[in-house]
C-alpha positions as CSV (number, residue, x, y, z in Angstrom):
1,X,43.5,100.7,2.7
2,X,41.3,99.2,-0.5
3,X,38.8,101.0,-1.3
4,X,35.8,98.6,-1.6
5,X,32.7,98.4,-3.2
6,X,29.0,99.4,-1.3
7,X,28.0,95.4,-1.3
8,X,31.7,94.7,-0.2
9,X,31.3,96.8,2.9
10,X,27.9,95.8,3.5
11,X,28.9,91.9,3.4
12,X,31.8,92.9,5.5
13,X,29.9,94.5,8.2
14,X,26.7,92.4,8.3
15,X,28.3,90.2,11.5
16,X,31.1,91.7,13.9
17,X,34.6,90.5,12.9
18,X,35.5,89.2,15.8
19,X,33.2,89.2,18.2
20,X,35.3,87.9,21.0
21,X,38.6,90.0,21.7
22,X,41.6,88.1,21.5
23,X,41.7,85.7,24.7
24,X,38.4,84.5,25.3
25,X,38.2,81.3,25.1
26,X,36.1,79.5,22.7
27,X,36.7,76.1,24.3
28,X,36.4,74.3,27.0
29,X,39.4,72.1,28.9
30,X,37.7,69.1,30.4
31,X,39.4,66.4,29.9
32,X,37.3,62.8,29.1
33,X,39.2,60.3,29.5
34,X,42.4,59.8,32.1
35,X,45.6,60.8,31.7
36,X,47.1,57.4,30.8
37,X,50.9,56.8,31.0
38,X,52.7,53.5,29.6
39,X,53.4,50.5,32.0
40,X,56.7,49.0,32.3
41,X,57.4,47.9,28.7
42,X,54.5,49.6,26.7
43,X,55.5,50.3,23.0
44,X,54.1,53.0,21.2
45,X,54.4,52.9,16.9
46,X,53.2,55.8,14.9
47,X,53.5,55.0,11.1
48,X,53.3,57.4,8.6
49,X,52.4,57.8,4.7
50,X,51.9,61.3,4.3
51,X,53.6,64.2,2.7
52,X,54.2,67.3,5.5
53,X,52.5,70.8,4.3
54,X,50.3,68.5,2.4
55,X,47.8,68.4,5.3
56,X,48.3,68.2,9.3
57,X,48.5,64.3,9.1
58,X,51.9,63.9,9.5
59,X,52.9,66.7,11.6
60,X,49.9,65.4,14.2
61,X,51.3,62.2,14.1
62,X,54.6,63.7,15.2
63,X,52.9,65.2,17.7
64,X,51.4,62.0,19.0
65,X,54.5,60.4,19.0
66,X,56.4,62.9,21.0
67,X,52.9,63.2,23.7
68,X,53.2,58.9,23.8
69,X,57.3,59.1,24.6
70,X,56.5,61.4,27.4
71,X,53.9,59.2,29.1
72,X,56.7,56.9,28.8
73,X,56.3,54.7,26.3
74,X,59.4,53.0,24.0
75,X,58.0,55.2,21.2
76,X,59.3,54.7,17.4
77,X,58.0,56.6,14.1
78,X,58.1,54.6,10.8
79,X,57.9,57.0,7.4
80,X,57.2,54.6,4.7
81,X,56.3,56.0,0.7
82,X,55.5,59.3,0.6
83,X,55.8,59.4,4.2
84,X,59.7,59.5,4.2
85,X,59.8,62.9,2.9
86,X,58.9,64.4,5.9
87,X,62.9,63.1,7.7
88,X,64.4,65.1,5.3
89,X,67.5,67.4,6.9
90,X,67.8,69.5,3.7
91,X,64.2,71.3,3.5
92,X,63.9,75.0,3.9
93,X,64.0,77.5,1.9
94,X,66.0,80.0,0.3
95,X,68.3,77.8,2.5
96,X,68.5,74.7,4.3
97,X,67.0,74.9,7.7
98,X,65.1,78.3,6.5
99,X,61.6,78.7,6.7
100,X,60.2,80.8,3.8
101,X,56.7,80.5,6.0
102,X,56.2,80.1,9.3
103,X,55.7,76.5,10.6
104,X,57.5,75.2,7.4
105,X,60.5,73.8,9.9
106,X,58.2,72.6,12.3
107,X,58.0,68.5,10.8
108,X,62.1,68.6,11.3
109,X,62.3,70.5,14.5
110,X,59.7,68.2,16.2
111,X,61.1,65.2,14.6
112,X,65.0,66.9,16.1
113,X,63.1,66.7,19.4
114,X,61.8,63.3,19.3
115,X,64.9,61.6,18.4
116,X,66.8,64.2,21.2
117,X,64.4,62.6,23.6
118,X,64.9,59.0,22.9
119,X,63.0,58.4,19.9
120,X,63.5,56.1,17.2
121,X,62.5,57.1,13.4
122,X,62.9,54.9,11.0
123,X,62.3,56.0,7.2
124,X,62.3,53.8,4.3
125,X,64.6,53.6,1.6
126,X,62.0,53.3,-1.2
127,X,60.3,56.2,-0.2
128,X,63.2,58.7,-0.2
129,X,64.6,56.9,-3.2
130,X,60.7,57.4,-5.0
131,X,60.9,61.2,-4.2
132,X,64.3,61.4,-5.2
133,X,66.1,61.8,-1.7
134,X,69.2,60.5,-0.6
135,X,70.1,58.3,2.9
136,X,72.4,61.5,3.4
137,X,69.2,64.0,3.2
138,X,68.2,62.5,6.3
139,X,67.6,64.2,9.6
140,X,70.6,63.4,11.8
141,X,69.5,60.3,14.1
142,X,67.2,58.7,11.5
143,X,66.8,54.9,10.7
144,X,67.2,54.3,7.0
145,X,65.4,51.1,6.6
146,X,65.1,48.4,3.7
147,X,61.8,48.2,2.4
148,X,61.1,45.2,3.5
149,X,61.4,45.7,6.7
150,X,57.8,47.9,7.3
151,X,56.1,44.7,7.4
152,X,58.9,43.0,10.1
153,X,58.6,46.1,11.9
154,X,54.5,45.9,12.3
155,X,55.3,42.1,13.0
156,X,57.9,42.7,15.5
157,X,55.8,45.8,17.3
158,X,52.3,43.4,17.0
159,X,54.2,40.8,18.8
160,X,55.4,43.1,21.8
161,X,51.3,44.6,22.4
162,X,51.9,48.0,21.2
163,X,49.5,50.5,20.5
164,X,50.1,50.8,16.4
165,X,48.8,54.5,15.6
166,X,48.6,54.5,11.5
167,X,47.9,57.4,9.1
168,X,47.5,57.2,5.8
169,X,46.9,60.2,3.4
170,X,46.4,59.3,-0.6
């Protein structure tokens, strides 16, 4: 144990750490809003320009996409810039498919999942190639797309009505 200071104990001790035992909850569970599920032919589009680890943005959008696929929407992911590192296969570490913390694997296994449960990820080829990543780093089941096509794609999935969830982190 350290052996701390007078004022380090007395800061330590001023409040109870915890002061709820583990279990209580903190939170409530009511739900707002209905539990919505897609009509015949709903789309659902997550697009995403953010590196995973580098906040939750990514891994939420994930997430999101795997919650809208189960309500039964034709769900699709789009990685575009700095985005596309987060389909990379290769990741872990000290070996591939490692995690050298825990939740490091969780972007791949939940993207594994997505594209195991009908999913479609597409990941463009000028963000891998701007990170230095190859088509073959992909995660097996990924859509290697020309860059051009982002803008088709938001075209294509405007057109059909679909709900167009879009994060962004600089």
């Amino acid at each position: 144990m350290a052996n701390f200071t007078e004022l380090e104990l007395k800061s330590m001790n001023e409040i109870p750490h915890p002061t709820l035992p583990a279990g209580s909850r903190l939170y409530g569970e009511t739900k707002v809003f209905p539990d919505y599920k897609a009509n015949e032919g709903d789309k659902f589009l997550s697009l995403v320009h953010g590196i995973a680890h580098e906040s939750s943005l990514s891994y939420v959008a994930i997430l999101q996409a795997i919650r809208a696929q189960r309500k039964g929407f034709e769900t699709a992911i789009y990685f575009y810039g700095t985005g596309a590192m987060n389909a990379i296969a290769t990741r872990g570490f000290p070996a591939v498919g490692s995690s050298a913390f825990a939740g490091q694997m969780n972007h791949n296994d939940s993207l594994a999942t997505f594209i195991k449960e009908g999913g479609k990820v597409y990941v463009c080829r000028f963000g891998l190639g701007l990170h230095g990543h190859r088509e073959e780093d992909l995660i097996e089941g990924s859509i290697p797309c020309h860059p051009l096509d982002l803008q088709d794609c938001l075209i294509e999935y405007s057109r059909a009505g679909a709900f167009i969830l879009s994060t962004f982190q600089i």
